[in-house]
C-alpha positions in Angstrom: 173.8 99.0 181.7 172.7 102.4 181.1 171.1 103.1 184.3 173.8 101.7 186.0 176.0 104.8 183.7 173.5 106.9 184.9 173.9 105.8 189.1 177.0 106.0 188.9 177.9 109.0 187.0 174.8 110.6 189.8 177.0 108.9 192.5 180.5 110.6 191.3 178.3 114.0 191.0 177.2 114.1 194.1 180.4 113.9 195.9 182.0 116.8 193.9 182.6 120.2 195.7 179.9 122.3 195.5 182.3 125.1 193.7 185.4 125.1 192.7 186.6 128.3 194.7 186.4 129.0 198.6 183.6 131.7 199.2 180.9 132.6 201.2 178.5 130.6 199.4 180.8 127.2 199.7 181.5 128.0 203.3 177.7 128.1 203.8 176.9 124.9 201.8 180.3 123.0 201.8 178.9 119.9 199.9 181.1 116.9 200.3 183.9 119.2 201.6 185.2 120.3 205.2 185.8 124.2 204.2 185.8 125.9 208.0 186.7 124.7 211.2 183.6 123.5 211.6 182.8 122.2 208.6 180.6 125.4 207.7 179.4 129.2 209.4 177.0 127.6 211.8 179.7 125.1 213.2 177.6 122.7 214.2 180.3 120.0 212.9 177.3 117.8 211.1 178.1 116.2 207.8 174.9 115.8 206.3 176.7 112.2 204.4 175.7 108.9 205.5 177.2 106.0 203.1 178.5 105.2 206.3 175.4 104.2 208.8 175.3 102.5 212.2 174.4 99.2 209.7 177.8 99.1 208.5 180.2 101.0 210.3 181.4 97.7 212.0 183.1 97.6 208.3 185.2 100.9 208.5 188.9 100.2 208.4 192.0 102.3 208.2 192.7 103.4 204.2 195.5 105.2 205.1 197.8 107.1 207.5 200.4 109.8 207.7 203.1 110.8 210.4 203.9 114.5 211.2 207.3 115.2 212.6 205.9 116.5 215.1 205.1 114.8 218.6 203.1 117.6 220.9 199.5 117.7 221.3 197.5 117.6 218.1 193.8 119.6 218.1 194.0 120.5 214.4 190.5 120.0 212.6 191.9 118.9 208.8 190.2 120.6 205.9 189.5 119.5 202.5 189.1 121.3 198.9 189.4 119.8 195.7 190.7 116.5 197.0 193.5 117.6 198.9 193.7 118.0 202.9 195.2 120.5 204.9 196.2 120.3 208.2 198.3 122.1 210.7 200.5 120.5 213.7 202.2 121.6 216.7 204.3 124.7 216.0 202.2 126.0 213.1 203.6 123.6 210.3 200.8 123.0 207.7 200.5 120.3 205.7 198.9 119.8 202.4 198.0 116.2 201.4 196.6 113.8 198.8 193.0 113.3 200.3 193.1 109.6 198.2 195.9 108.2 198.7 197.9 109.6 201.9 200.5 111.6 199.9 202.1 114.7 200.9 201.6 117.4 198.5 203.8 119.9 200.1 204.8 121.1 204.0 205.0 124.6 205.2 207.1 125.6 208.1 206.8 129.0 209.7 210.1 128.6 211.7 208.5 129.1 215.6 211.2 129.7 217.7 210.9 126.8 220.5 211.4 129.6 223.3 208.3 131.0 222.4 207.0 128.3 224.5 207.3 129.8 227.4 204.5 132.6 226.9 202.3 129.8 226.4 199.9 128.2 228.7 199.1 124.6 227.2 201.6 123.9 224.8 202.3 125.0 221.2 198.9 123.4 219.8 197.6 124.8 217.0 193.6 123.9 215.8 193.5 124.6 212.3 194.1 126.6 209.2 191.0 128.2 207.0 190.7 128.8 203.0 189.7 131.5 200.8 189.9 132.0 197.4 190.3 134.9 195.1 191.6 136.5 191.8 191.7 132.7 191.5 194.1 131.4 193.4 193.1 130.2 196.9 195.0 130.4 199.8 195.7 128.7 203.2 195.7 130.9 206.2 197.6 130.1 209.6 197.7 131.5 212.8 201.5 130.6 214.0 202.0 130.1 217.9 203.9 133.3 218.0 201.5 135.8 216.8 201.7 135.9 212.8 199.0 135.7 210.5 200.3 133.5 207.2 198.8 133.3 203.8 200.0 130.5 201.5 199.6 129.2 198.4 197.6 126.2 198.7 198.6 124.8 195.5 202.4 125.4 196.4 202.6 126.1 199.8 204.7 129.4 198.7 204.2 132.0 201.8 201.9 135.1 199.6 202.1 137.4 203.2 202.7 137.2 206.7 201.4 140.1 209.4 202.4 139.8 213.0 198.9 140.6 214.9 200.9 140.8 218.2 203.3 142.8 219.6 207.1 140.2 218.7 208.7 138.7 221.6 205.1 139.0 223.7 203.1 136.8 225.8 200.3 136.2 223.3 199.9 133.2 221.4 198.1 131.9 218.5 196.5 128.3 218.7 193.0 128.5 217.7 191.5 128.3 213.5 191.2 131.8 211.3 187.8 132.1 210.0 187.0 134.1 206.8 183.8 136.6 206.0 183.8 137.8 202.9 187.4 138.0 202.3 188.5 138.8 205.9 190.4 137.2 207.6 189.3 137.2 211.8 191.7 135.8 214.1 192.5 135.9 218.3 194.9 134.9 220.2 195.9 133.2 224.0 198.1 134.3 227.0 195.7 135.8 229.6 197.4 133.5 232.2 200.7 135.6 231.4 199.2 139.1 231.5 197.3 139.8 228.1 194.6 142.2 226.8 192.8 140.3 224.8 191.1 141.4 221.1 190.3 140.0 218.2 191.5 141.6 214.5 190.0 141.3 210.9 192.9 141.2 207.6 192.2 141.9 204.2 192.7 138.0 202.3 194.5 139.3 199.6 197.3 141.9 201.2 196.7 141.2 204.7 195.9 145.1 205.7 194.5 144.9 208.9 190.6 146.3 208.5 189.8 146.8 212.0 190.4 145.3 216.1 188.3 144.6 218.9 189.5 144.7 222.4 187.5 142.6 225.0 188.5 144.2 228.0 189.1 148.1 228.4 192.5 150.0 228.8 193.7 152.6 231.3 190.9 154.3 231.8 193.0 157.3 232.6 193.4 157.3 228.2 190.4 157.3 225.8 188.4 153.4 224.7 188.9 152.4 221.2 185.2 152.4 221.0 181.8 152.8 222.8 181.6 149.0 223.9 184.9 150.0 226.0 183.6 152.7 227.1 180.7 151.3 229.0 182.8 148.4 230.5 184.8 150.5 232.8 182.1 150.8 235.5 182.3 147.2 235.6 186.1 147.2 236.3 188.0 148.8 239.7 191.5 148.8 240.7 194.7 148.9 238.0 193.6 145.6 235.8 195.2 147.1 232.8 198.8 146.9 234.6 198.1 143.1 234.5 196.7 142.9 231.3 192.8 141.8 232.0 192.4 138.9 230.0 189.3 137.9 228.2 191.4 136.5 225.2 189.3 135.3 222.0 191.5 131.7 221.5 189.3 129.4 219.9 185.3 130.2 219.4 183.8 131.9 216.8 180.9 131.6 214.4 179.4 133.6 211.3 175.6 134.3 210.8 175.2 135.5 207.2 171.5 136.3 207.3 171.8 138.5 210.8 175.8 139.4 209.3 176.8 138.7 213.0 180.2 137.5 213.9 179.9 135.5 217.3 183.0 134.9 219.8 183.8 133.9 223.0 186.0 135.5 225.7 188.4 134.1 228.4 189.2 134.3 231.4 190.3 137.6 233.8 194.0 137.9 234.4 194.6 137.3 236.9 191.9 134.8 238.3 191.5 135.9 241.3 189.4 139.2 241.1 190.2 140.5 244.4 194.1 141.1 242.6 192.1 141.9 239.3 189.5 144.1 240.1 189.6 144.8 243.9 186.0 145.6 245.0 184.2 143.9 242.7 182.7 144.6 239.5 181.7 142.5 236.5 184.4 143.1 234.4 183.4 143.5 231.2 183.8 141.5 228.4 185.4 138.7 229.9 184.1 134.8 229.6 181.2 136.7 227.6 179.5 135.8 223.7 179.7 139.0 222.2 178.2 139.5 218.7 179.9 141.7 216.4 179.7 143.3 212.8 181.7 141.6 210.6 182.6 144.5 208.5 183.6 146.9 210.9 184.4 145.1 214.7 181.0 147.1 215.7 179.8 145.6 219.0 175.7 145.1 218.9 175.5 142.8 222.3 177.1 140.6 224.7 176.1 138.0 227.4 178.1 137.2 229.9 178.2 133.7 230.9 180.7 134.2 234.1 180.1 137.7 235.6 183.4 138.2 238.3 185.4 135.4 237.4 187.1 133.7 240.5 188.1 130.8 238.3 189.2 130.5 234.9 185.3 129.6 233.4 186.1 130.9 229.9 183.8 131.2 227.5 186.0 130.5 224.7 185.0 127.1 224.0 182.9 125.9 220.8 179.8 128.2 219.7 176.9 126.5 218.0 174.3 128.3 215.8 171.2 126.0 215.1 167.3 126.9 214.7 165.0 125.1 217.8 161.4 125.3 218.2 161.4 126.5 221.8 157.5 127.1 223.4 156.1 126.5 220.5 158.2 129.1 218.3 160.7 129.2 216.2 164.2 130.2 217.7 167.2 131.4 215.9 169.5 130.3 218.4 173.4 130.4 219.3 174.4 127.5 221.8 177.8 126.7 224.1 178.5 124.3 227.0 181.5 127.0 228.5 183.9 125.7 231.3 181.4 126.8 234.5 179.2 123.7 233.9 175.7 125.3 232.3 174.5 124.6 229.0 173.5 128.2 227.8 170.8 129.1 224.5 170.1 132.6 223.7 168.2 134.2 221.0 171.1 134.9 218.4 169.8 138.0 217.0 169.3 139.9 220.2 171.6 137.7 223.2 168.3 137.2 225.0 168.8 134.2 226.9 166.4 131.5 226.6 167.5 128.9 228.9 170.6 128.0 231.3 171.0 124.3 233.1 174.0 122.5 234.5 175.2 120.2 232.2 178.0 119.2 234.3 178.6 118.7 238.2 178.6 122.3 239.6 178.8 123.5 243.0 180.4 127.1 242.6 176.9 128.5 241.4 173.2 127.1 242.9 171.6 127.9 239.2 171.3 130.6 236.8 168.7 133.5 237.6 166.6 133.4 234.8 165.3 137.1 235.7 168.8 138.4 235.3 170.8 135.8 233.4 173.4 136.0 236.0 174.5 132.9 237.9 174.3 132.8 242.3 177.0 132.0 243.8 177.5 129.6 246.4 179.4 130.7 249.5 182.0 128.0 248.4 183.0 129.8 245.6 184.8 132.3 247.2 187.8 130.9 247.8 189.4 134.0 249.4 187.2 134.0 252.4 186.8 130.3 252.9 190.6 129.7 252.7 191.0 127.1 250.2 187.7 125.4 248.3 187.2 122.3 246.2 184.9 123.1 243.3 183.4 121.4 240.2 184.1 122.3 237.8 188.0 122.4 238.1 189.6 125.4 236.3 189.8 122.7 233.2 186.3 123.4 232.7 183.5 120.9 232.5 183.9 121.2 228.4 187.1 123.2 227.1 188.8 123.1 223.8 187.4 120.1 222.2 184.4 120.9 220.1 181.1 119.7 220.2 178.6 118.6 217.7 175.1 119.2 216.9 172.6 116.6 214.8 169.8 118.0 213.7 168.0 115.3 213.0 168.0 114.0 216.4 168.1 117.8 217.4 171.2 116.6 220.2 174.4 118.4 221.4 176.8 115.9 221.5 179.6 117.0 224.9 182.9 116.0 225.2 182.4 116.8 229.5 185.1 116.6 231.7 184.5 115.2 235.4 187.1 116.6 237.8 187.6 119.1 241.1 189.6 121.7 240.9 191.6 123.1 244.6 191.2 126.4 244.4 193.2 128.4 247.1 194.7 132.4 247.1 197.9 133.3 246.1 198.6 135.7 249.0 202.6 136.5 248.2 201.2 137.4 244.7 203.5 139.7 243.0 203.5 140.2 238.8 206.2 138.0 236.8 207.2 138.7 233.3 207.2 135.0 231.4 205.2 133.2 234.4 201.6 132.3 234.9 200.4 135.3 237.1 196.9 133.5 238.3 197.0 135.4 241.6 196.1 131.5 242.5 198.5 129.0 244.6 199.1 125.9 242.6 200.5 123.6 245.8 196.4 123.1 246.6 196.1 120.9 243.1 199.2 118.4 244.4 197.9 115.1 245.2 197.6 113.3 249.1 200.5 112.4 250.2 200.0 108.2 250.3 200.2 107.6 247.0 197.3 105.1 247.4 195.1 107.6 248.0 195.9 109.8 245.8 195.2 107.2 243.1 192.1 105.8 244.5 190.9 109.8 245.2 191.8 110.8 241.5 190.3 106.9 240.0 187.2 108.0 241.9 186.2 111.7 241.2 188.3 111.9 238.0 186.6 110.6 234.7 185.4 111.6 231.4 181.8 111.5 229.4 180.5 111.9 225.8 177.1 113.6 226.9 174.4 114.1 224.4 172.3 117.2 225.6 168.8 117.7 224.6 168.4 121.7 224.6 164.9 121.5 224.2 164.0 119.6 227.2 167.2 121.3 228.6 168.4 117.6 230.0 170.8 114.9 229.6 169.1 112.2 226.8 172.1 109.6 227.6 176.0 109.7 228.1 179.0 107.6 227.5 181.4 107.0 230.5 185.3 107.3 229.6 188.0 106.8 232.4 189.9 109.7 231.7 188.8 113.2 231.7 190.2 114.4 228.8 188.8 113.2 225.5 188.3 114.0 222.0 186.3 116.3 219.6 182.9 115.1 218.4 181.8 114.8 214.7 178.1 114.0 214.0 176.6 112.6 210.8 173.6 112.0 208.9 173.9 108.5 209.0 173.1 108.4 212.7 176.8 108.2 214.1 179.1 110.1 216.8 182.7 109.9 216.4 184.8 110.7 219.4 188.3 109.7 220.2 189.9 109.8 223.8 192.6 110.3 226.0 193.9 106.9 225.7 193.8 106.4 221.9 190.5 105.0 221.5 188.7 106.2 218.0 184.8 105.1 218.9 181.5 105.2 216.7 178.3 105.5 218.5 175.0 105.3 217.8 173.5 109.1 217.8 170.3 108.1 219.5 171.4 105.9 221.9 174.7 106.5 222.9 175.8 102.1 221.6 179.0 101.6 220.9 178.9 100.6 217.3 182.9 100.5 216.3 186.2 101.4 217.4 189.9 101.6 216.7 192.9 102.1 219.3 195.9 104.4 217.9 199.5 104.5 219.5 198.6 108.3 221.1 195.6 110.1 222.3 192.9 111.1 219.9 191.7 114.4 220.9 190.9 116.9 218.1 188.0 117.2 216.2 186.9 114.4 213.3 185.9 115.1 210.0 184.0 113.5 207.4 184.4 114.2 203.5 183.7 111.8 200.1 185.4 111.7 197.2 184.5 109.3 194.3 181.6 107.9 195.8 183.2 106.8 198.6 182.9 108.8 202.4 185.7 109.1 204.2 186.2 110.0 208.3 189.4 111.9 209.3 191.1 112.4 212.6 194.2 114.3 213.9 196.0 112.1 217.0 198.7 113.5 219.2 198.9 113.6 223.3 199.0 116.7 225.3 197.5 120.2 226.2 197.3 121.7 229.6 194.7 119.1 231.4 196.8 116.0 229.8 200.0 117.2 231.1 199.1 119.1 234.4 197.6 115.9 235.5 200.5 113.2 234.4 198.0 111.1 232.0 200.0 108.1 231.0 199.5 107.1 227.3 199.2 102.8 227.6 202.7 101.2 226.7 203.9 104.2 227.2 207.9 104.8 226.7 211.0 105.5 228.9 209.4 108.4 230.9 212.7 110.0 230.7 212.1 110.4 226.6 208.4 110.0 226.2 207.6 109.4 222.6 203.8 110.7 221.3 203.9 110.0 217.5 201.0 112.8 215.3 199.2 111.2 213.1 196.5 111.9 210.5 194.2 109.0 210.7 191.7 108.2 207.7 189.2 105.5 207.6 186.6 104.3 205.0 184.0 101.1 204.5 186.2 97.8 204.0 189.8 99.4 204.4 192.6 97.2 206.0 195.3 99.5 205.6 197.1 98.9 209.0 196.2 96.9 212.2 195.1 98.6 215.7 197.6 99.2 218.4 197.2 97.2 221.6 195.9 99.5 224.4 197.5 97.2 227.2 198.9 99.0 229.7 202.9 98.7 230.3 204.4 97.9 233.9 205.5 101.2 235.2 209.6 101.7 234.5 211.5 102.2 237.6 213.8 105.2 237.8 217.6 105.4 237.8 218.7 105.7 241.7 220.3 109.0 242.7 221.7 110.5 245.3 219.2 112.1 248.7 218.4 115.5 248.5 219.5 117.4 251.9 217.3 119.8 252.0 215.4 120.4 255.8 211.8 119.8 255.9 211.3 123.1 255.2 213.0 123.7 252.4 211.5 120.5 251.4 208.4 122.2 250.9 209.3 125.6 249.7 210.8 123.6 246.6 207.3 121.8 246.1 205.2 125.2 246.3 207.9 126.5 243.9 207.3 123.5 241.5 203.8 123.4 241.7 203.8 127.3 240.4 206.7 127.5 238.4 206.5 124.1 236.5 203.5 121.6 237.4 201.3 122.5 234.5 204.2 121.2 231.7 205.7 118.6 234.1 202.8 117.9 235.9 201.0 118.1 239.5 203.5 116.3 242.2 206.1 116.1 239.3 203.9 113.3 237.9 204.2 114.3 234.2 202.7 112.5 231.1 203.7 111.2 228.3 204.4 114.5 226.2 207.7 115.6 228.0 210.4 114.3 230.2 209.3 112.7 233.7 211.5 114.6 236.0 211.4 111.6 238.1 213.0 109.7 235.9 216.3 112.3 235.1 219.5 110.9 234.2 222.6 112.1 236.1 223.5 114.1 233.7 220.5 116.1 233.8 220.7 116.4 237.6 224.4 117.5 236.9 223.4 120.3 234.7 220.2 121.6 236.2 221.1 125.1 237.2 222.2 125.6 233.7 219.1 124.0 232.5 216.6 125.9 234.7 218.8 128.9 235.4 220.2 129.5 232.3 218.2 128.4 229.4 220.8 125.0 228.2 217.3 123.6 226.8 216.3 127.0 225.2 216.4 124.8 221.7 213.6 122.2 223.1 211.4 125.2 224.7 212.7 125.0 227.9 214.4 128.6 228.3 215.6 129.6 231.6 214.2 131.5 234.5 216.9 133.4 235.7 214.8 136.3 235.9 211.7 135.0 238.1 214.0 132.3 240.0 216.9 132.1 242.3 220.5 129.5 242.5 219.0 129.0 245.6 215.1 128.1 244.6 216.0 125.5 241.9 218.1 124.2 244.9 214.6 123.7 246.6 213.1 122.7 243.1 216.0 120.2 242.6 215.7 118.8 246.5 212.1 118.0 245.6 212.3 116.1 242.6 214.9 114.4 244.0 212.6 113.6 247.3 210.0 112.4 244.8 212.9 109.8 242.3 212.5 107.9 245.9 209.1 108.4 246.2 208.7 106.9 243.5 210.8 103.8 244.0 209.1 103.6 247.2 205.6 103.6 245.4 207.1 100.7 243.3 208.3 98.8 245.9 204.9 99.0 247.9 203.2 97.2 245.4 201.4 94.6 247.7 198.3 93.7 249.8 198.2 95.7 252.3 198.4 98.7 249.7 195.5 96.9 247.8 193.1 97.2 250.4 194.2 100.8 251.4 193.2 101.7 248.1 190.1 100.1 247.9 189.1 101.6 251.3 190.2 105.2 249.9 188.4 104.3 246.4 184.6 103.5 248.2 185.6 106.4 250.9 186.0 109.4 247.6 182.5 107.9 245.9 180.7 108.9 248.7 181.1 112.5 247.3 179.7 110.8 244.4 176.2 109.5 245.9 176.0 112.3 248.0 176.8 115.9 246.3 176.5 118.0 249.3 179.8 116.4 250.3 181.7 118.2 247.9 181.0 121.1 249.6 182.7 119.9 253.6 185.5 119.4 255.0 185.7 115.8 254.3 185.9 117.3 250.7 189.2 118.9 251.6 190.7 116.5 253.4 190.3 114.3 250.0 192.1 117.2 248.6 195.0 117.3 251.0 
């Protein structure tokens, strides 16, 4: 009886927090807690629990859910202090709940105005919140999608300060996490794709002073550099990049090394792409899609690596840094880790950016390899897009790995990779003027839209399009096993110490695997795609696995991805959940995964445009609104197919378009970049594509079968034989 007292009471212990307050110490050694985005400084998203195991996980079961009122893309990573879970949606709301029993505790609004949406490139997503406490009171702190910085109460949800860290009414967002270093607050922001400088900015916690700002890219360099760093990047830059802003945006990566007191992020793309607009005659262009290591307390740059060097197409290094310790030739390494968007799996030598190795993790065929002598990559002659005319490369400008973090056991000493598998149509923009409140890319969109037959453009996209969970050894710099998905676009990955991955994916699957073999041990299906980043936490003896789900972000809706029994395409519906599961739950059952028959449109009227009209309005959609409504007007299940309009809609789509009649929803108008006359051509072509459409409904039959088939064995030749990708063949699959 006593020892059993004894167990248990050690049981109970165990699982409490290791302190009571948010500080460096807890965000090094979070206990049983989730205290940073992920999990703790190093990020390597590894919850050293394991009550649950790849014995029982077959028993895990849903103990509870909760519904946001939201219904965009969810990518938040929840944390969890003192039994209570905090977790942001779409449009910066954040919500504090009971981490027991489901219950909200309280729900902070920040008031976004929905027009803000259109400074935004994927949607108003936002990734997560981060604590701090002091004076004793801790506080939750929130980037909001329009550029504020917001500390709240976390035991009230009572706003203590808000800071706007952009210039109001700009084109910079806020989507990725705040992290804190003792008592700073760091946070970026997005919008390189609308003409953005990007930096990065450090807040007192308590009064939100701003301490200090780093830009990634220079200025005018007519005017004096904030610093040295800048200084010594405008050699690398030529031209007037400054009128377009530059890019290199800190959005989403960062991580803290307290022994080195190194603050690592990662840097985005140029802006525009295409560096003959950018940075005509060349140049590196310093800092962009570079990890740059800074000093916490002041912004003071002490190195960079540049991971892209001329970036042609949008191969950011913003996505998830990993800090781990590998025994590399024998020796010890102190290393810092990233799989970026250009397909190679980089490890440097945190304290000094010494890179120590560099292999494709991905399909690549834009760079041969990485020079080892100079770190920098070679370029194939396909890469340059400009002088071949129009190129197909891997990886598309989605990036073989974006938003969606990794993980890192180790025990096993794996990366786990959520990869994407997909060619991107790159092709230059050469009527490429600057617009205020429009993707300025210096790229032309029309080369992603699909083959015409809509057979092949299926059987094309069913063949080189997929998905992988990829665990990376980067010691023996190879691939130990992967997991195929169907879609590209998948979830986050959470490893633990009970041998498991957790990953969910683009079609609502929620999957355990086994960490050294890559088995599918256990899943669950949700009603909406489960892409953000897990969690695992234990309270009362008991662990617990968390998960965000929510549809969207810019590959989702660019590409049209259907959620299964989807709804009326014309009002999609994509409930946000917070899903929470532990050992012999039954709270809810699983939501069928089957595939609904595809709803036919309402009939309208012909368009009467002329063939060539025709396909001005398709280049203008592809530019102006592919990416929210999707390639070929083939949109997902986030917004409205515009295939599917009612006549209402049709009747009032100047006003919409022109005017702004949507404004309320996020769809303001575009009087300013657009003419009567070009949403006439917009109009004609989603009108030609309502029958198009009907027509792909109606052609449901043999003959189209076999077509497909012969188109679906045709695209995996490029597949079984790599060099492919790289002929014309490869464009005609494109075209």
């Amino acid at each position: 009886m006593i020892t059993a007292l004894i167990a248990g009471w050690l049981t109970i212990s165990l699982s409490l927090p290791v302190a009571s307050q948010v500080n460096s110490n807890s965000l090094s050694n979070p206990g049983d807690e989730w205290l940073n985005y992920g999990r703790d400084y190093t990020e390597q998203r590894f919850s050293p629990q394991q009550q649950i195991t790849t014995d029982n996980v077959s028993q895990l079961g849903l103990a509870w859910s909760f519904t946001f009122p939201t219904a965009r893309v969810m990518e938040a990573t929840p944390l969890i202090h003192q039994g209570v879970l905090y977790v942001t949606t779409p449009w910066s709301h954040v919500f504090a709940i009971d981490a027991r029993t489901g219950k909200q505790r309280w729900h902070y609004d920040p008031n976004v105005n929905k027009a803000h949406l259109v400074n935004s490139c994927c949607g108003p997503a936002n990734r997560g919140a981060a604590l701090w406490s002091s004076d004793g009171q801790t506080r939750v702190y929130v980037g909001s999608f329009d550029g504020r910085l917001i500390a709240i109460d976390s035991a009230t949800g009572k706003e203590l300060w808000s800071v706007q860290t952009t210039e109001p009414n700009s084109h910079y967002t806020i989507t990725g996490a705040p992290r804190i270093i003792d008592g700073k607050v760091i946070i970026g922001n997005g919008g390189a794709e609308l003409g953005a400088r990007g930096y990065i900015t450090a807040y007192d916690a308590v009064s939100g002073e701003q301490l200090w700002r780093f830009y990634t890219v220079p200025g005018n360099p007519a005017s004096p550099q904030e610093n040295q760093a800048l200084e010594a990047a405008v050699d690398s830059w030529n031209g007037e990049w400054w009128k377009y802003g530059g890019g290199g945006t800190v959005w989403d990566a960062m991580a803290y090394d307290p022994e080195l007191d190194l603050l690592y992020i990662g840097t985005g793309n140029g802006s525009p792409w295409n560096r003959d607009i950018r940075s005509p005659g060349g140049g590196d262009n310093l800092y962009l899609n570079s990890i740059v290591a800074l000093r916490p307390n002041s912004g003071e740059y002490v190195w960079h690596y540049q991971v892209t060097p001329k970036d042609n197409w949008d191969y950011t290094a913003t996505q998830h840094l990993i800090l781990a310790q590998l025994t590399i030739d024998g020796k010890p390494r102190q290393v810092i880790m990233q799989a970026p968007k250009n397909g190679f799996f980089y490890v440097l030598d945190r304290r000094t950016g010494e890179l120590l190795s560099a292999d494709a993790y991905a399909q690549v065929n834009w760079a041969s390899h990485i020079d080892m002598a100079t770190g920098r990559p070679i370029e194939n002659p396909v890469a340059n897009y400009q002088q071949t005319g129009k190129s197909v490369l891997w990886p598309a400008p989605f990036g073989a790995h974006n938003w969606q973090p990794m993980a890192y056991n180790p025990d096993t000493q794996l990366v786990y990779i959520p990869k994407q598998h997909a060619p991107g149509v790159y092709q230059a923009d050469k009527k490429f003027t600057f617009k205020p409140n429009r993707w300025n890319t210096g790229t032309d969109f029309t080369a992603f839209s699909d083959p015409k037959d809509p057979m092949k453009a299926k059987a094309t996209q069913d063949a080189l399009v997929r998905g992988y969970l990829s665990a990376w050894d980067p010691i023996a710099r190879r691939m130990r096993w992967e997991v195929k998905h169907p879609l590209p676009v998948n979830g986050g990955v959470l490893a633990t110490a009970g041998g498991l991955v957790f990953q969910g994916t683009g079609l609502g699957g929620f999957h355990a695997y086994d960490a050294d073999h890559g088995k599918r041990l256990w899943s669950f299906q949700a009603d909406s795609a489960v892409l953000a980043g897990p969690i695992s936490y234990s309270l009362d003896g008991e662990q617990y696995i968390a998960v965000a789900q929510g549809s969207g972000g810019s590959m989702m809706m660019a590409m049209g991805v259907k959620f299964p029994n989807a709804s009326n395409p014309a009002k999609p519906k994509n409930p946000n959940r917070l899903l929470v599961f532990k050992l012999q739950a039954t709270a809810a059952e699983q939501h069928s995964n089957t595939t609904s028959q595809r709803a036919t449109p309402p009939t309208i009227e012909a368009h009467t445009l002329s063939e060539e009209d025709l396909i001005a309005g398709e280049t203008l959609f592809e530019n102006n609104c592919g990416f929210c409504h999707g390639i070929s007007a083939d949109a997902s299940s986030v917004v409205p197919d515009l295939r599917y309009m009612s006549e209402e809609s049709h009747q009032n789509f100047q006003a919409i378009v022109l005017a702004g009649l949507l404004t309320h929803k996020g769809m303001v108008g575009f009087y300013a970049n657009l003419s009567p006359e070009e949403v006439d051509k917009i109009h004609g072509y989603l009108r030609q594509r309502n029958h198009d459409l009907h027509d792909e409904i109606a052609m449901d039959n043999l003959w189209d079968k076999l077509r497909y088939w012969f188109w679906y064995y045709l695209s995996k030749l490029s597949d079984l034989f790599p060099a492919l990708a790289n002929t014309e063949f490869a464009k005609a699959m494109a075209n």
